[in-house]
N, C-alpha and C positions, 0 to 999 in steps of 0.2 A: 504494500500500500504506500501512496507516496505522501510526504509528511503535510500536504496542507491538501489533501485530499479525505473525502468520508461519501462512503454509504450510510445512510440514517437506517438506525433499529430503533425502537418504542421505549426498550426497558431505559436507555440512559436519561429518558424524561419522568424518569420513574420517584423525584423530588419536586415535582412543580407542588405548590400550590392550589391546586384545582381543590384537591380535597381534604384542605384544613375547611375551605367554604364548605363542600360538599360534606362535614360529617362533621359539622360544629357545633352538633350536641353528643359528642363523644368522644373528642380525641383531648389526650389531657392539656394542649395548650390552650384551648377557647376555656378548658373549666378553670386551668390556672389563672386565667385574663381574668375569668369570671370572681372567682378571687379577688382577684385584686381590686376589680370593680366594685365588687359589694364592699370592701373597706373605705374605697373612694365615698361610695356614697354617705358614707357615715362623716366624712368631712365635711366642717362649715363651708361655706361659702367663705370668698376674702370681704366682700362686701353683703353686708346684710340687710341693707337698709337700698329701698327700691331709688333709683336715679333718674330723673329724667330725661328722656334721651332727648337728645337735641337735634335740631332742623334737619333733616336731611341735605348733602350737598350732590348736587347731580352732576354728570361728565358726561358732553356728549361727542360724539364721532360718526361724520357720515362718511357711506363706504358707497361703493354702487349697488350694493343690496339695500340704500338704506340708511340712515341714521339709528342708533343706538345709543342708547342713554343708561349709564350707568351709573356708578356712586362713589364718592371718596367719604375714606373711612380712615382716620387715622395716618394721614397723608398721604393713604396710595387710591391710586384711581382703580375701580375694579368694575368690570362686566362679565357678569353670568349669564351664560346659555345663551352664547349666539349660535345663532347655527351657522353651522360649515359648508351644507350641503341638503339636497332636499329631503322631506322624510322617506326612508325607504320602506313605505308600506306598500299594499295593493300590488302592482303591477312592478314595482319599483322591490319588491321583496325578493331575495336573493340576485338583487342584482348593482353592478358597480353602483359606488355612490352618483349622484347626479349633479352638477354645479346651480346655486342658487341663478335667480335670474332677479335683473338689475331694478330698481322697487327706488322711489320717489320716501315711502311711507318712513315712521318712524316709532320703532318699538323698543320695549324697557329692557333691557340687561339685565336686574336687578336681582333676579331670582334663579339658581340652577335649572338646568335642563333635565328632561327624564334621562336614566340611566340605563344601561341596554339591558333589555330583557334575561333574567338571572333567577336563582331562585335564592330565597330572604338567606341574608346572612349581616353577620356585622362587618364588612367590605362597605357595606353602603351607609350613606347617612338618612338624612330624612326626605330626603327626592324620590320622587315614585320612579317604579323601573316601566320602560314604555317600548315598544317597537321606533317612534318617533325617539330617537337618541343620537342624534350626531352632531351635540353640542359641543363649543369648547370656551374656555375661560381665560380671562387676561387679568393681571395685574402688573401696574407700570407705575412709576414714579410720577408722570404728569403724557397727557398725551401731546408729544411737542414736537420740536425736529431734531431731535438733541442725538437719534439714531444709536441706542445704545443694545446691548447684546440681545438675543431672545432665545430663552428656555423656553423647551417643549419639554412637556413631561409625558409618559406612557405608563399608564397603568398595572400595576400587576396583576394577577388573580388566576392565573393557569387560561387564558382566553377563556374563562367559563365566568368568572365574576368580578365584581371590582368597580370603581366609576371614578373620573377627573372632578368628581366634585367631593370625593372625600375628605373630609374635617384635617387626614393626616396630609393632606396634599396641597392645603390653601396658601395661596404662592404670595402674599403679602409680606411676609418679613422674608423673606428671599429678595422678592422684587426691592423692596424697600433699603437694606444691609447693601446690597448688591449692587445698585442703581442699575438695573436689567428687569426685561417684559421677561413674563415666566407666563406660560402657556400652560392649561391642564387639558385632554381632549376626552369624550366618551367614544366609543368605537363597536361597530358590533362584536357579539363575542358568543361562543359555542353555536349550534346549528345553526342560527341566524348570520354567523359570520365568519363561519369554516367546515360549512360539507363541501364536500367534493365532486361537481357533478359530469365531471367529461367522461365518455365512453370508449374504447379502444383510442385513446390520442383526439378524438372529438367533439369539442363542445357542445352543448347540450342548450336549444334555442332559447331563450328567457331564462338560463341560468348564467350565474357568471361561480368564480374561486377566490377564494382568499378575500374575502371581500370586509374583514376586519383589518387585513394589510392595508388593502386598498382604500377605506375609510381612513388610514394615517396618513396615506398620500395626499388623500385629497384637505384634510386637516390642513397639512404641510403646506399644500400648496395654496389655500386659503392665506394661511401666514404669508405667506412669500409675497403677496399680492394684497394684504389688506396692513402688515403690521406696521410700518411706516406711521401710517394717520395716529397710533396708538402709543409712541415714541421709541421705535424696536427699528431696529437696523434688519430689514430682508435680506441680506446680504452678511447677515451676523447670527445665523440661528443655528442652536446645538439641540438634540434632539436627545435626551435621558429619560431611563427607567429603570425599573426594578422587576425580576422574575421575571413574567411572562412579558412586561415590558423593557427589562434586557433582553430578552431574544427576540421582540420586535425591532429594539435598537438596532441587533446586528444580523436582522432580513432586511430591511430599512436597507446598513451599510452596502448590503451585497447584491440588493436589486437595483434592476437599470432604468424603470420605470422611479423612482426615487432620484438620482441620480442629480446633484446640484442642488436638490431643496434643503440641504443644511452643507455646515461647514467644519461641526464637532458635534463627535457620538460619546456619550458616555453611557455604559451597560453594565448595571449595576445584579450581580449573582442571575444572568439570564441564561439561562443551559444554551448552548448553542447547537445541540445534535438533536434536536427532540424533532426536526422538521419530517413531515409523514411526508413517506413515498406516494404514487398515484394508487400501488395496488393496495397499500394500506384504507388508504382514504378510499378507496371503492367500496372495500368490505364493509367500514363503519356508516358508510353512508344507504348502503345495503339494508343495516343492521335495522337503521333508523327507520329506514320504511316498510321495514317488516316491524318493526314494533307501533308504528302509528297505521298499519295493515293498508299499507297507500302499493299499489301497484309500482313496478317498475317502469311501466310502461304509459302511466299518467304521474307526471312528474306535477303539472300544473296543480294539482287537488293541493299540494307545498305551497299555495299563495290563497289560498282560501280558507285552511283551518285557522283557528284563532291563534297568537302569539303564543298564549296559557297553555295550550293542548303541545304543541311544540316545543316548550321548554318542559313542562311534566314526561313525554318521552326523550327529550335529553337526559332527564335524572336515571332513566331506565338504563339509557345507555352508557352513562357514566359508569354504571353499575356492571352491567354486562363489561368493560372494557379495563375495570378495577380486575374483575373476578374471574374474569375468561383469555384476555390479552398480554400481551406485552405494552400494549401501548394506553399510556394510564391516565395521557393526560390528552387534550385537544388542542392542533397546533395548526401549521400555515401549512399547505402542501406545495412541492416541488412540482406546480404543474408547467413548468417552460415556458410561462409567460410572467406574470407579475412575482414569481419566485423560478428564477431559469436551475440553480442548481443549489447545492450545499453551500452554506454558508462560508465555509475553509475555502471550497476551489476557486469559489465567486471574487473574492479576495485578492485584486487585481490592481495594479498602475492603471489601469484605463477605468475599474471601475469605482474604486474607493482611494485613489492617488495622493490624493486633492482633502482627503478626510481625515485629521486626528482622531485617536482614540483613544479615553479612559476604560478601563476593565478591571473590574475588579469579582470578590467574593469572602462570603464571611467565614471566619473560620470553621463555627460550626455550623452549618445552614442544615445537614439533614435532623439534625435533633427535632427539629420544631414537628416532624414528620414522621415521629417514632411513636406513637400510641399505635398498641394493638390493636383496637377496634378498627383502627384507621385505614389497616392493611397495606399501607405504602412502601414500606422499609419491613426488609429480611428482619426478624424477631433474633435471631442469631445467624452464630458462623455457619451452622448447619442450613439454613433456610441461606442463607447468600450463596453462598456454593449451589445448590440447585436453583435460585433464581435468577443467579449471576454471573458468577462466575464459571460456570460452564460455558461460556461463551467467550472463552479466552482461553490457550492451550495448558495444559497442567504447569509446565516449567514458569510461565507466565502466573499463574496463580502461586506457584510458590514464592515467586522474584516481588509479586505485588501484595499479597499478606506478610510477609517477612519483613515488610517495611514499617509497618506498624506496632509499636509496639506494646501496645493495649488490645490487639486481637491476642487469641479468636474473643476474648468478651468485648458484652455491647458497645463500650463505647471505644476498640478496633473498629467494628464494625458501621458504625457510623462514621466515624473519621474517614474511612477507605469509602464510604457512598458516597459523601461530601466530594472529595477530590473525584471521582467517577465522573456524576453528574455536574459539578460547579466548576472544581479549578481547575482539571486537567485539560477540558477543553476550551475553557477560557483563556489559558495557554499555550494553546494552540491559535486560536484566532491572534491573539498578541504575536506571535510567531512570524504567522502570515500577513499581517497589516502592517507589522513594523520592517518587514522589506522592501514598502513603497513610502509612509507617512510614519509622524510622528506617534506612540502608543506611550501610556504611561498606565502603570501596574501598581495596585492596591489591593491590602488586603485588611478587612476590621475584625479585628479581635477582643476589641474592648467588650469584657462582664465585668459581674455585679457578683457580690456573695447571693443576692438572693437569687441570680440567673442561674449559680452554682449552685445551689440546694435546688432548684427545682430543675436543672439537668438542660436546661434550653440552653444555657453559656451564652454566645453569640450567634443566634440563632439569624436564622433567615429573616429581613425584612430590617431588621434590626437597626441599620446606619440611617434609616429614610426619615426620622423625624429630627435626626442631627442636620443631616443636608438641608432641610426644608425652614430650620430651626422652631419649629412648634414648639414650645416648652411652656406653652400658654394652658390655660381653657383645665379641661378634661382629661384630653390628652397626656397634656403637661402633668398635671398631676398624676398621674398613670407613670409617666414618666419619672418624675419626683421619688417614685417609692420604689425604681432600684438606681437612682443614682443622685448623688448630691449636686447641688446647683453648679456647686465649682467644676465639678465633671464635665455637667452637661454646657455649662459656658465652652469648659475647654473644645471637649469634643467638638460643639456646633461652631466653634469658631476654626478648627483645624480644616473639617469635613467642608463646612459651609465656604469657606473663604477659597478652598481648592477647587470646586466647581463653580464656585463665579469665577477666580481666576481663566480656568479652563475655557470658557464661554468667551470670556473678551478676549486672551491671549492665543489659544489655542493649546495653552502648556495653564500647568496646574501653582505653577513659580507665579509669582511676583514680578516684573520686568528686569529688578534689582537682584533678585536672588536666581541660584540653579541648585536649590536645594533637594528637588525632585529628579533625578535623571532620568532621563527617559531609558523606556523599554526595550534592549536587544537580547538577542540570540544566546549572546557569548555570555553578559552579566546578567541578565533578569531580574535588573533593579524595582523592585516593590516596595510600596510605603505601606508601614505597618501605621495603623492608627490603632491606637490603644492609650493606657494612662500618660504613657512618655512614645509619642510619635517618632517611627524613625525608619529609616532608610535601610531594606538590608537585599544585597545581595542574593538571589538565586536561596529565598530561606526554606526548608527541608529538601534541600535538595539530595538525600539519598530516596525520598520518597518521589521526586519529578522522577529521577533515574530511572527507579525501580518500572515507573509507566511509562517508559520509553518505547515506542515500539507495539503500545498494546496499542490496537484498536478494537472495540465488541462493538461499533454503532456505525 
């Protein structure tokens, strides 16, 4: 196999996220959250005595869609729920986004958009979930000419749940800290916006693919075209995310219909192998209309059941594909048009030349995914060996456990998933990018004693209310009770200040400093963030060694 080449298998997506959502009345991180929650509630408020809120101040911005009128809050200008593109219901359902068309009229910003169609989980906040969901959201310092960076942000949730308007994701004190537009987008997600409908190599009349990718595109290219009047440089936008939106980051990087709408990718713990083949995605799309009893041969009957009835047999299939497959989670397919191949081969001077990249992962990102009920994660050495590692040759399974050396117990066994699914191939992509552009390598390992008693450590998800700096609200307080203020200053000002950097620069340095070095071959310099930040060198590297040469996806 050649080193920035892959065939996609299912199991190395086998740590998404889909189903912490899907089984989050059973797996023990939602009861731990829950936990901690119920203590929250037991906390006063800071202010107890009711305030009167003051005047509303309004912002407004017209576009060719339109004027829009939003709200300043605290000195940042913010608009919710514009839309990107048209509702994709009716006739418009499974198929590419459509471009708004040009409107005199003028409507409020003021409120979130519906969130795409999911089933109830705490992912979401108080927004309804709607088949109309192709909103996205800005927050800017002032809307002026002053052309200053612009964040896009990308959702995580395993493409099954999640939304750009979540409480953790509100771009105000980024925007604000940063003096940069920060973008949140909603995007279709699970059947609504990744079955697979081509038939021997041939598309399939009123269906289109990928069409949660292709909802980022057309986001994107909204931005490229509207953020200007908003005070964002088009010509300045970096496009980040976390889980299933790091591995939209890096289809983004490697598709050619993308290709120019941003200028820096950061891809924060997003598996990069998890992309389904065509025959994969045939079977589950199969599966799907055998479970909702829709003929093969009346595709159209897919634009007339109700939304509800269509994510009710996505649960079905989720299940089936938990309990029957290798492939665990729902993702983009490799159909040769808006995703032409594997994200590693795609990886090119002509096609991502021109694009920096941040990449990172958390130390321990499978823990969060280790409840038995959960069924994600091998329960032991013995259950990984039959679910896993038979698919890599014996000498290779000795050369790759042997590196561990907390196997064969549990937490060997999760440290060797973690690098499986997160860093090994993120390592790979860093590899292959940083032979044409700029790559810069991180990794967070900052815990807590109480992350350490309850076994999460630095689990998945974990760096995103540093980067965003939320330490406010609810949240904050959640936050507050495993780390102390001074932590969380530090952390959010290390994390925080390297992605605004990243955004205006293109490097994660200071224009003064090269404290960061960027990422080759030879050294595989990585910033460790944790209580004392720092720079190290190619760190475990008898464990990169040891996965030298494996490939099982």
């Amino acid at each position: 196999m050649q080193s920035c080449e892959s065939s996609v298998s299912g199991y190395c997506a086998l740590l998404s996220p889909l189903f912490i959502a899907y089984s989050l009345k059973t797996s023990f991180y939602p009861r731990f959250l829950s936990l901690l929650f119920s203590i929250l509630l037991q906390l006063p408020l800071a202010h107890a005595h009711k305030e009167v809120p003051a005047a509303p101040v309004y912002s407004a911005v017209t576009l060719t869609q339109g004027t829009v009128r939003g709200q300043v809050q605290n000195g940042v200008h913010c608009w919710k729920g514009i839309r990107y593109a048209q509702p994709p219901v009716g006739e418009l359902r499974f198929k590419a986004p459509v471009a708004l068309p040009a409107s005199a009229g003028v409507s409020d910003a003021l409120g979130y958009g519906g969130s795409a169609m999911q089933m109830p989980s705490r992912f979401l906040g108080d927004e309804a979930v709607s088949e109309d969901c192709l909103f996205l959201n800005i927050w800017s310092p002032a809307p002026d000419a002053k052309k200053r960076p612009v964040m896009v942000w990308i959702h995580g949730g395993g493409f099954v749940v999640g939304s750009g308007s979540s409480a953790l994701y509100d771009g105000a004190n980024l925007a604000k800290n940063g003096d940069v537009v920060v973008v949140t987008i909603n995007y279709r997600l699970g059947v609504l916006g990744f079955l697979y409908f081509d038939k021997n190599g041939q598309a399939t009349e009123g269906f289109e693919n990928n069409l949660g990718i292709s909802d980022q595109m057309a986001a994107l290219r909204w931005v490229k075209a509207n953020i200007a009047a908003f005070g964002g440089d088009p010509e300045q936008v970096t496009i980040f995310g976390e889980s299933a939106g790091g591995t939209s980051v890096q289809t983004l990087l490697a598709a050619p219909q993308a290709k120019g709408l941003f200028k820096g990718a950061i891809a924060e713990s997003g598996p990069a192998a998890i992309l389904w083949q065509p025959d994969v995605a045939c079977h589950l799309t199969s599966k799907f209309l055998e479970l909702l009893k829709v003929p093969a041969d009346s595709l159209h009957l897919l634009k007339t059941l109700p939304a509800d009835q269509l994510v009710a047999a996505q649960e079905e299939l989720l299940r089936y594909m938990i309990d029957k497959t290798t492939n665990k989670v729902f993702s983009p397919t490799i159909d040769g048009q808006v995703v032409t191949n594997d994200i590693f081969t795609c990886l090119s001077p002509r096609q991502s030349g021109n694009v920096a990249l941040m990449i990172g992962t958390n130390k321990d990102e499978s823990t969060m995914f280790a409840s038995r009920r959960l069924r994600m994660v091998p329960a032991n050495a013995k259950a990984l060996k039959k679910e896993f590692l038979h698919l890599i040759t014996p000498e290779q399974q000795q050369r790759v456990t042997s590196a561990y050396a907390a196997y064969p117990r549990k937490r060997g066994v999760l440290d060797l998933l973690t690098d499986a699914v997160f860093r090994m191939p993120a390592l790979r992509v860093a590899d292959c990018q940083s032979m044409h552009a700029p790559v810069y390598m991180y990794r967070f390992e900052w815990n807590s004693f109480l992350l350490k008693l309850s076994g999460l450590r630095s689990f998945h998800g974990l760096e995103i209310p540093f980067v965003f700096g939320n330490s406010e609200g609810r949240n904050g307080k959640l936050l507050r009770l495993i780390a102390s203020k001074k932590t969380i200053r530090q952390l959010t000002g290390h994390l925080q200040q390297s992605w605004i950097n990243f955004a205006r620069y293109g490097s994660p340095n200071a224009p003064d400093t090269q404290q960061w070095k960027a990422y080759t071959s030879q050294e595989r310099a990585t910033m460790i963030f944790d209580r004392k930040t720092r720079l190290v060198l190619d760190p475990d590297s008898h464990i990169r060694q040891a996965w030298d040469g494996v490939y099982y996806y």
